[in-house]
MIPAVO-464749 format. One record per residue (C-alpha): residue number from 1; x, z, y negated. Coordinates in Angstrom, 3 decimals. Layout:
<recs>
   pos         xx         zz         yy
   NUM          X          Z          Y
...
</recs>
This chain:
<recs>
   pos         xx         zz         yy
     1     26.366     12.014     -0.576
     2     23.585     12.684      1.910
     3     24.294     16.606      0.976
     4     22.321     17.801     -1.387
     5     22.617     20.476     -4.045
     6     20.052     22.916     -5.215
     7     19.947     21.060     -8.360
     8     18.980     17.704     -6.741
     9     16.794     19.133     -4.132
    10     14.704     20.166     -7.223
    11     14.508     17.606     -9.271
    12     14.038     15.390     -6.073
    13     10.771     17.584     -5.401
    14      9.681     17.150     -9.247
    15      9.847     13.896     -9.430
    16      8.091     13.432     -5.576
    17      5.203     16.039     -7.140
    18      4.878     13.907    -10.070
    19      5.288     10.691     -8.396
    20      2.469     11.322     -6.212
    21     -0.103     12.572     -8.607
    22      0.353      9.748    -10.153
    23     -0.655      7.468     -7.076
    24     -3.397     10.106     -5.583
    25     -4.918     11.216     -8.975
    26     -4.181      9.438    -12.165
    27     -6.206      6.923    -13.851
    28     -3.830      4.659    -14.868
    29     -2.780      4.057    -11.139
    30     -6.450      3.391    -10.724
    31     -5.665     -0.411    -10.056
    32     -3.287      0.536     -7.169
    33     -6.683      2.213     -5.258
    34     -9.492      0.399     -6.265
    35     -8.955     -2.408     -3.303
    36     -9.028      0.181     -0.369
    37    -11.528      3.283     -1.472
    38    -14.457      3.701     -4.629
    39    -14.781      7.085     -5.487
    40    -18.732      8.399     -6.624
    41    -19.359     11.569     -9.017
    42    -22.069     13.182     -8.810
    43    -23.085     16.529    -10.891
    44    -24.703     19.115     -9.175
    45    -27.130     21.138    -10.987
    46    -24.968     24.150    -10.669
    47    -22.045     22.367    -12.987
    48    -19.569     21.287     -9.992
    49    -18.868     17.379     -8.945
    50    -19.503     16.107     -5.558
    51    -17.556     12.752     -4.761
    52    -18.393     10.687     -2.461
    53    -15.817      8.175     -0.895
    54    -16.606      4.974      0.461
    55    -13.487      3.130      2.080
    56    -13.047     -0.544      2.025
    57    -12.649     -2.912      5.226
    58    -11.311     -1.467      8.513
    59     -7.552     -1.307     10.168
    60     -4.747     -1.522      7.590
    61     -6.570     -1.694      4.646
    62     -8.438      1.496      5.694
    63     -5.412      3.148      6.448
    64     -3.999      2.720      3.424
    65     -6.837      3.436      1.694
    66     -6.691      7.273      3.921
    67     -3.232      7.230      2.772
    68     -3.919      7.110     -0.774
    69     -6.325      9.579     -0.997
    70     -4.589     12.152      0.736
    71     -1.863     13.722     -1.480
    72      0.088     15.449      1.416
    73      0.356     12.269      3.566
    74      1.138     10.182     -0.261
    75      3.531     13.167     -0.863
    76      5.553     12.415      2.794
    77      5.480      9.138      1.578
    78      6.981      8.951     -1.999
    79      9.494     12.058     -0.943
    80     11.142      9.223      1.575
    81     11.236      6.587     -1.314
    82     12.970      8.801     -3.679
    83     15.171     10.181     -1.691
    84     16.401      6.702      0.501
    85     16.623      5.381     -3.422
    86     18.539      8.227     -4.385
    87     21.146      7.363     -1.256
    88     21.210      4.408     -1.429
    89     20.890      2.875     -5.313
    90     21.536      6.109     -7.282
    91     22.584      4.087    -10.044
    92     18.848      2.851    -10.395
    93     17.237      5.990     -8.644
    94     18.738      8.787    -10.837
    95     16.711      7.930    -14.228
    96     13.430      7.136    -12.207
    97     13.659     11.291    -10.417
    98     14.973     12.629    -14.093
    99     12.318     11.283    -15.929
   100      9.921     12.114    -13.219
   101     11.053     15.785    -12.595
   102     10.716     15.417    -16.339
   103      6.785     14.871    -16.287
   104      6.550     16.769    -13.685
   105      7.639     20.324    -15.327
   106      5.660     19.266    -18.186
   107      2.219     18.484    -15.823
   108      3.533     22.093    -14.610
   109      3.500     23.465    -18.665
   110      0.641     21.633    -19.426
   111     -1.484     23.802    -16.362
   112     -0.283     27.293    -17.232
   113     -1.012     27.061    -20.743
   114     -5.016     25.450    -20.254
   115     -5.059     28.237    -17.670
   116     -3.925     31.008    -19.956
   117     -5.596     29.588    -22.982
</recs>
């Protein structure tokens, strides 16, 4: 099955959007970043947020630490997992990118209406 239709090609690149906002950006996958970066806020006077990020340790842990705050190199990342899973354990791999595809069209929703609201 290494062919892929239209239809899984999507839903493959839903559920690798949504897969890695929720590593990069989320606070519930806090936990997973808090041992290789700490993020600071800080509010300008003009209404805008400067952060400030201070990685942890040096070598690997640094690297992932770069790698997990960088949402294209996260993206490359979690696009390989899905789509090895998908190939090679669809059984288990096929709920995971529905249901992420899923929350990703309605992350997708949830922007345009905020923006048009």
């Amino acid at each position: 099955m290494l062919l892929l239709t239209w239809l899984t090609f999507f839903l493959l690149a839903l559920a690798a959007f949504r897969l890695t906002r929720l590593i990069v950006y989320d606070k519930i996958t806090g936990f997973i970043r808090a041992p290789f970066f700490e993020v600071e806020e800080k509010w300008l006077t003009d209404g805008t947020v400067e952060e400030t990020v201070t990685f942890k340790g040096s070598g690997l842990k640094r690297w992932v630490g770069e790698l997990l705050r960088c949402h294209w190199c996260t993206g490359i990342w979690t696009s390989t997992l899905l789509y090895l899973g998908f190939q090679l354990a669809p059984f288990v791999f096929t709920p995971i990118v529905i249901i992420l595809a899923i929350a990703g069209v309605a992350a997708i929703i949830e922007v345009l209406i905020s923006y048009l609201v």
